[in-house]
C-alpha positions in Angstrom: -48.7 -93.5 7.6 -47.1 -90.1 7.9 -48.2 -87.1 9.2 -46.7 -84.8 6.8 -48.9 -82.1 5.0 -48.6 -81.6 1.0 -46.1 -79.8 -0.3 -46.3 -76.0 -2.3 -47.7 -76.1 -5.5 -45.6 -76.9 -8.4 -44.2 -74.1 -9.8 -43.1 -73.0 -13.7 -41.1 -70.0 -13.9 -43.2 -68.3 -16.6 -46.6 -68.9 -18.6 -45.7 -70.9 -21.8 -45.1 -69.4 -24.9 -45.1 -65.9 -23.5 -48.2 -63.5 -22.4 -51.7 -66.0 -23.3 -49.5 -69.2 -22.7 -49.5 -72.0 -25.0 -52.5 -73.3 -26.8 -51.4 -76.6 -25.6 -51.6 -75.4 -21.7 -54.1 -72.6 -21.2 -53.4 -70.0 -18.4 -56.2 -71.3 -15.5 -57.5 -69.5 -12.7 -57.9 -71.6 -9.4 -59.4 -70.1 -6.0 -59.5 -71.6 -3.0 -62.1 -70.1 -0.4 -61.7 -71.5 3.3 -62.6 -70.7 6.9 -58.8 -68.9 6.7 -59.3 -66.8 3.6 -59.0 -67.0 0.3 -56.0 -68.3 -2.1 -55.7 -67.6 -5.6 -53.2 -68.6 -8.3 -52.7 -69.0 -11.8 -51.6 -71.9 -13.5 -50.5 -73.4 -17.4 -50.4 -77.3 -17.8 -50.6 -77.9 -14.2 -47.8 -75.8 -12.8 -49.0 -72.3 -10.7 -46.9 -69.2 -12.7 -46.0 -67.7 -9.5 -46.8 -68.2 -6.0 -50.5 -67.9 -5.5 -52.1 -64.2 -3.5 -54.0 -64.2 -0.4 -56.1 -62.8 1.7 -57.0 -63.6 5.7 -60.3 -62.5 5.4 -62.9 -65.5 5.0 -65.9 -65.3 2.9 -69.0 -64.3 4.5 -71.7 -66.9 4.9 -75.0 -65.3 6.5 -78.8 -66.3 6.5 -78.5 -66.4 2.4 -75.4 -68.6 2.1 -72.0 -68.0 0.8 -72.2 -64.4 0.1 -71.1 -64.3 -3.6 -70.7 -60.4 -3.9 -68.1 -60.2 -0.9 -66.1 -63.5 -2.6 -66.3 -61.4 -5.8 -65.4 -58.1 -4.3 -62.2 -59.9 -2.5 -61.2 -62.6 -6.0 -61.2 -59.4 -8.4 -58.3 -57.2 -7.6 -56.3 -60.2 -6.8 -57.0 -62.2 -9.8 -56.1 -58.7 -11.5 -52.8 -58.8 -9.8 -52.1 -62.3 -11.0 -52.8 -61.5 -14.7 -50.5 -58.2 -14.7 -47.3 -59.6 -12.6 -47.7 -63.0 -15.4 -48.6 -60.9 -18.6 -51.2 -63.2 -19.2 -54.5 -63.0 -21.5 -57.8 -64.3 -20.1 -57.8 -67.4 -18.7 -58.9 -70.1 -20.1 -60.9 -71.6 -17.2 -61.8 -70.2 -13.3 -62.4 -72.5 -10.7 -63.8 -71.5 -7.3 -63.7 -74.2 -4.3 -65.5 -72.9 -1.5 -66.5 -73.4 1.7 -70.2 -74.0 2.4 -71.2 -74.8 -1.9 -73.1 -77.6 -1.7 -75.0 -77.1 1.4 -75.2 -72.8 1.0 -73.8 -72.2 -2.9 -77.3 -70.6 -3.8 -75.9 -67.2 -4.5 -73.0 -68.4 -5.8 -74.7 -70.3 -8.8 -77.3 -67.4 -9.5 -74.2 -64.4 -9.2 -70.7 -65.5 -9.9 -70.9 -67.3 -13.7 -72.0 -64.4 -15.8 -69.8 -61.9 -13.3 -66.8 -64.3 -14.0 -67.7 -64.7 -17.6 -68.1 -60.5 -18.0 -64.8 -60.0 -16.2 -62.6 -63.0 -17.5 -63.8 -64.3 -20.3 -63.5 -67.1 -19.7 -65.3 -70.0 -21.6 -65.6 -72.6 -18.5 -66.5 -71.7 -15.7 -66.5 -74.2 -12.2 -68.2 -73.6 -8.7 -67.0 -76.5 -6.7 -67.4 -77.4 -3.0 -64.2 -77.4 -0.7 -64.3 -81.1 -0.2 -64.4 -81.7 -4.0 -60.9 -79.8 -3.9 -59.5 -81.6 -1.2 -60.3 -84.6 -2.9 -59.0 -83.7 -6.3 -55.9 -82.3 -4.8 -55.2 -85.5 -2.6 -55.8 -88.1 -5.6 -56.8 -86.5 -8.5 -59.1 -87.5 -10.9 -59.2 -91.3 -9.6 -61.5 -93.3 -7.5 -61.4 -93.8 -3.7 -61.8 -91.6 -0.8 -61.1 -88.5 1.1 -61.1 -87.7 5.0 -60.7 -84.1 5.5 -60.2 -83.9 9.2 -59.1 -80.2 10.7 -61.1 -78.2 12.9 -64.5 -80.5 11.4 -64.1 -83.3 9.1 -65.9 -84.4 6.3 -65.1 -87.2 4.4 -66.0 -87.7 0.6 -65.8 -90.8 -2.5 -66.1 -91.1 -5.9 -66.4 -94.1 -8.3 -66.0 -91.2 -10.8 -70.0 -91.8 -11.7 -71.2 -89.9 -9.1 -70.4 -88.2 -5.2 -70.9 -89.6 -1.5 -70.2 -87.5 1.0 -70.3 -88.4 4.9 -70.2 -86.3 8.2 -69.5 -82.3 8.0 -72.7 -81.9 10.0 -70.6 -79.2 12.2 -69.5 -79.1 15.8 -72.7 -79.8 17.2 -74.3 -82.8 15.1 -71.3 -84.1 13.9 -67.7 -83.4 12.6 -66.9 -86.3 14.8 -63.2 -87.0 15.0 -62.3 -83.9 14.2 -60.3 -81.4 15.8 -63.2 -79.8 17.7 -64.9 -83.2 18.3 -61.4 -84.3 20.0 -61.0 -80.8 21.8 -64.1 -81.1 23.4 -63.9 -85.1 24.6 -61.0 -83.7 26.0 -62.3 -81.0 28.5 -65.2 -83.1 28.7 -62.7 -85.6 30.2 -61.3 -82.9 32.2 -64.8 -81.8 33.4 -65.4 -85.0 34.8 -62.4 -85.5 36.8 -63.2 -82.2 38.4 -66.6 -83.6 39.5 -65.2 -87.0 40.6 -67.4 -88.8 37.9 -65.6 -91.9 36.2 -64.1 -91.5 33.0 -62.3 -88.1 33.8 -58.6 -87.1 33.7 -57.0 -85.2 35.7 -54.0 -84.9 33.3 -56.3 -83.1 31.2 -58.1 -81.0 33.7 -54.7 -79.7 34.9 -54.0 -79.1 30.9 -57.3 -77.4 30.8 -57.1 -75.1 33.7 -53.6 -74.2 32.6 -54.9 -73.4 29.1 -58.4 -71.8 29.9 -58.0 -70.8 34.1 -60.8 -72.1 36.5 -63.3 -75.0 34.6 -66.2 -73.7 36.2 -66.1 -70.6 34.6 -65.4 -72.5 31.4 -68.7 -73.1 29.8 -69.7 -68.5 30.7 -66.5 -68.7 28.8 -67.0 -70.9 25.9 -70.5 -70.7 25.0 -70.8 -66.9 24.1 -68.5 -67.5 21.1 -69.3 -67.8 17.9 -66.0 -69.4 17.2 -66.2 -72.4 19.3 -65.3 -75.3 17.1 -62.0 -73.1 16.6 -61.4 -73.0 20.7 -62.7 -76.6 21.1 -59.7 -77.7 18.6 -57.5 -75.7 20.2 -57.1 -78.1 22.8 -57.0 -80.8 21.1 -53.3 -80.9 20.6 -53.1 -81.1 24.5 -55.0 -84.2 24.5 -52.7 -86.0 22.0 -49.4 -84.7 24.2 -51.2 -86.2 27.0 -52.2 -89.8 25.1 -48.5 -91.3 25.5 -49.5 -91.7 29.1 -53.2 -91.0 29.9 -55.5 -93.8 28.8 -58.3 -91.7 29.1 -56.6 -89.1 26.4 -55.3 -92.2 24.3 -58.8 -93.6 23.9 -59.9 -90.5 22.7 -57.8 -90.9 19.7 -58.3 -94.3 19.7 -62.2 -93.3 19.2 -61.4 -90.2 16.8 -59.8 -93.0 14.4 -62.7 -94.9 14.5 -65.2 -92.0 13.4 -62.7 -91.1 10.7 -62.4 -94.7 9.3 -66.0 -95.1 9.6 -66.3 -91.9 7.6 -64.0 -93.1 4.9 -65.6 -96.5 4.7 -69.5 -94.7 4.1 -67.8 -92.8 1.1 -65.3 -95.6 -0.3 -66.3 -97.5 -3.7 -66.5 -100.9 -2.5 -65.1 -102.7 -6.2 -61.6 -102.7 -7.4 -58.8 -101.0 -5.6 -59.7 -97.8 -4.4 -57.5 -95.2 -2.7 -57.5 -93.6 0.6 -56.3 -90.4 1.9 -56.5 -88.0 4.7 -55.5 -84.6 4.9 -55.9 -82.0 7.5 -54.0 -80.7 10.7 -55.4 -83.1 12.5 -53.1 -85.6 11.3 -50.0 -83.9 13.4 -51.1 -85.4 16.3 -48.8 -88.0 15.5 -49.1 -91.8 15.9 -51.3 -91.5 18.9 -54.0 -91.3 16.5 -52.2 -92.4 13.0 -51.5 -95.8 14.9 -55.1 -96.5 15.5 -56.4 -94.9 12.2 -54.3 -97.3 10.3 -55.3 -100.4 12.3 -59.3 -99.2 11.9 -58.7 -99.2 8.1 -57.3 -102.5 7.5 -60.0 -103.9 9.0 -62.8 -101.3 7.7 -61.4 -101.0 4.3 -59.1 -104.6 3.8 -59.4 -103.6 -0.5 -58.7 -99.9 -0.4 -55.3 -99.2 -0.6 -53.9 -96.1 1.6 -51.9 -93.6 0.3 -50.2 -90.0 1.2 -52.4 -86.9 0.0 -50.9 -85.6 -2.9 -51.5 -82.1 -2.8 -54.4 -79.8 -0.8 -57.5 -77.7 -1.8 -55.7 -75.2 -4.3 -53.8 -78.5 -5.8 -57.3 -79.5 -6.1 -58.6 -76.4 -7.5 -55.5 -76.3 -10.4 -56.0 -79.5 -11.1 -59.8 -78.9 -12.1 -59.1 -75.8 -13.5 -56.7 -77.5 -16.1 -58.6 -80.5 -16.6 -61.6 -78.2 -17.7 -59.7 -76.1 -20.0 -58.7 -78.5 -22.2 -62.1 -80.4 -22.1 -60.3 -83.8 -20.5 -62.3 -83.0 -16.8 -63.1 -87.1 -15.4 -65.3 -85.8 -12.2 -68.9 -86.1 -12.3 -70.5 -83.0 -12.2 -73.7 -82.1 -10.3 -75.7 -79.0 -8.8 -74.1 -79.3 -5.6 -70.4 -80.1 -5.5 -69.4 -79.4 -9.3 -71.2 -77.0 -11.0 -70.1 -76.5 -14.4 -71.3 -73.7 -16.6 -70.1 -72.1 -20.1 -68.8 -68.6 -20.0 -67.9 -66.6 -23.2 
């Protein structure tokens, strides 16, 4: 197993057959919306024409859900910017993979098809969740499993009839294995040393009042934020540097790969061959947790066969995109995690 990320997106030097691309590979437009910002690229028979735009700002998700008109306000002028520096006509299909679809993708389904179809053209039209992207860009259009394990982790399968999805419950009910669920056994590690309870570390408590000062000031510190699965998983890269030679840090891993092959195994087909893959920053811990992982799949998943993720979310998201403009798309749709509509 290695713990190497995908690579950029394949690139083609110009849209086929000049301005509109070729009929046999339609100009696509694939956005990827994450807790980072939003990506968005155009693309002809696979390849991205260019690299893709971005912007740092992350959608806004409030008491209504994803808030469509901010995505829209933000996708606009960039997808704009891709169609003039290509020379493009409309695209043929748009894809959006976002953050927070299936659970909060409300607004989303009642706003963005007819303002995508009045601004683009475009005659399909895909609102798809950010796991069904990470999926699709780690193994495409064929059947097995996804762990997507950075700051949360969800993990989801298809036997390309229909979805399961496992975990992404958040910081609090779930995520576990995850960066934040393996930052905070961590300090909670730490916390214990400092009281003298059993199970602590005091490797990590001197990592933890090196990175954070004093630990009992750390909960006044921690719990104010509204970004604490970001500051939990920001330590969890000190609890892998200390797993070479602190059991109590190397059984965290140890119990993080568990959660995530357990995760994989609820969401796996169970006939045939299926594949595995896991993406994520997580993974660059290294082989205090990849060792583990791949001894807990062996014996969780003995008929899956693991395998490197291809590409990431806005893979996924050109992949989809292209597969739904030339009316090949294998995924099953549904409300939730592939909406499909017709634009124009």
């Amino acid at each position: 197993m290695t713990a190497a990320g995908p690579g950029p997106l394949p690139a083609a030097p110009s849209p086929p057959g000049g301005p509109g691309g070729d009929p046999a590979s339609p100009v696509v437009l694939a956005v990827d919306s994450g807790g980072s910002g939003l990506r968005a690229v155009l693309a002809a028979g696979g390849a991205a024409l260019g690299a893709p735009v971005v912007s740092d700002e992350p959608v806004r998700i409030g008491d209504r859900g994803v808030d469509a008109g901010h995505l829209l306000g933000q996708l606009l002028p960039m997808a704009r910017q891709l169609l003039g520096a290509a020379g493009s006509g409309p695209p043929r299909a748009v894809v959006i993979g976002a953050t927070g679809f299936a659970a909060l993708g409300d607004r989303m389904r009642a706003e963005l098809p007819s303002a995508l179809a009045r601004e683009f053209g475009a005659p399909r039209i895909a609102l798809v969740a950010d796991a069904v992207t990470a999926y699709t860009g780690a193994l495409g259009t064929r059947p097995g499993a996804v762990v997507a394990a950075g700051t949360g982790l969800i993990a989801i399968g298809t036997d390309l009839r229909s979805w399961r999805r496992a975990d992404g419950w958040g910081h609090l009910l779930g995520d576990c294995g995850g960066g934040a669920w393996i930052g905070r056994a961590g300090l909670e590690a730490a916390l214990r040393a400092h009281d003298g309870r059993p199970g602590g570390s005091a490797a990590l408590l001197a990592s933890a009042e090196e990175m954070f000062g004093p630990v009992d000031g750390l909960p006044g510190r921690l719990y104010p934020r509204t970004d604490r699965p970001a500051v939990l998983a920001s330590f969890a890269p000190q609890v892998a540097a200390r797993a070479g030679h602190d059991p109590v840090a190397a059984d965290i891993l140890r119990a993080a790969a568990r959660h995530m092959a357990d995760s994989a195994a609820a969401v796996c087909p169970p006939a045939d061959e299926p594949l595995v893959a896991f993406t994520g920053g997580v993974l660059r811990m290294g082989e205090p947790l990849l060792v583990p992982l791949e001894t807990e799949l062996k014996e969780r998943l003995p008929h899956a066969r693991h395998v490197p993720a291809e590409g990431d979310p806005l893979h996924g998201a050109v992949r989809i995109a292209t597969e739904l403009a030339a009316g090949a798309l294998a995924l099953p749709r549904d409300g939730r995690m592939l909406y499909e509509v017709a634009g124009n």
